[in-house]
Residue, then its C-alpha position, 0 to 999 in steps of 0.5 A: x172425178x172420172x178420168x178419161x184416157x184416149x190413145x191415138x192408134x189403139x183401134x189400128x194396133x188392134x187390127x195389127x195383132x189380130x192379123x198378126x194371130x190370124x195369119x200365126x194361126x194359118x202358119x201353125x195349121x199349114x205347119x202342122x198338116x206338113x208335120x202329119x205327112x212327115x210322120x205318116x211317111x215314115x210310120x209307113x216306111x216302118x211298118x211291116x207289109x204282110x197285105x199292105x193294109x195296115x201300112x195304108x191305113x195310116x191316116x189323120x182322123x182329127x185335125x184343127x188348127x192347133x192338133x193333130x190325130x194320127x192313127x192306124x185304122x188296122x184294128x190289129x195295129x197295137x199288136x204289131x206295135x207292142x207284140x203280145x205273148x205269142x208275138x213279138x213287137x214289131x214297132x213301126x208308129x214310135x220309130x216313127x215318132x223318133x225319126x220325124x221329131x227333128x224334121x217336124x221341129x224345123x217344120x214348126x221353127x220355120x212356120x212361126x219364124x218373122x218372115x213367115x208371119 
């Protein structure tokens, strides 16, 4: 004996959600472009400046809708960053990580808020 279940609305309750994960997707996006120019913004405030290069190759590589690439093109980045035996460190990304998390976390916190969405 089969028994069969109708629900007035379902199909509209569906189109809700969808939207609703659409117009999320778009705000996490939006929120996480703000995010990468948070960070490069002060990752270039940080770096240290002999020819300006490495301070502006400091670019987003990858993006999607929910990630973020960041990275420093100037091939000798990792050496100012972390030092090496005959250099000392001169960290400028991970400051930068520390500065922007704050910043970045109101970024995420407004884009998901109800009103937004």
């Amino acid at each position: 004996m089969a028994t069969s279940i109708e629900v007035e609305g379902a199909d509209d309750a569906i189109s809700r959600l969808n939207n609703l994960a659409d117009s999320l997707t778009r705000q996490v996006a939006s929120a996480l472009q703000e995010a990468a120019d948070i960070f490069i913004e002060n990752a270039q405030t940080n770096a240290p400046v002999d020819t300006g290069f490495m301070r502006d190759n400091i670019t987003v590589i990858d993006s999607s809708d929910t990630s973020i690439t960041i990275t420093s093109e100037a091939g000798y980045s990792g050496f100012v960053e972390y030092g090496t035996r005959k250099m000392d460190s001169q960290p400028f990304f991970e400051p930068a990580i520390d500065q922007s998390v704050p910043e970045i976390q109101q970024v995420i916190v407004d884009a998901i808020s109800p009103d937004n969405i």
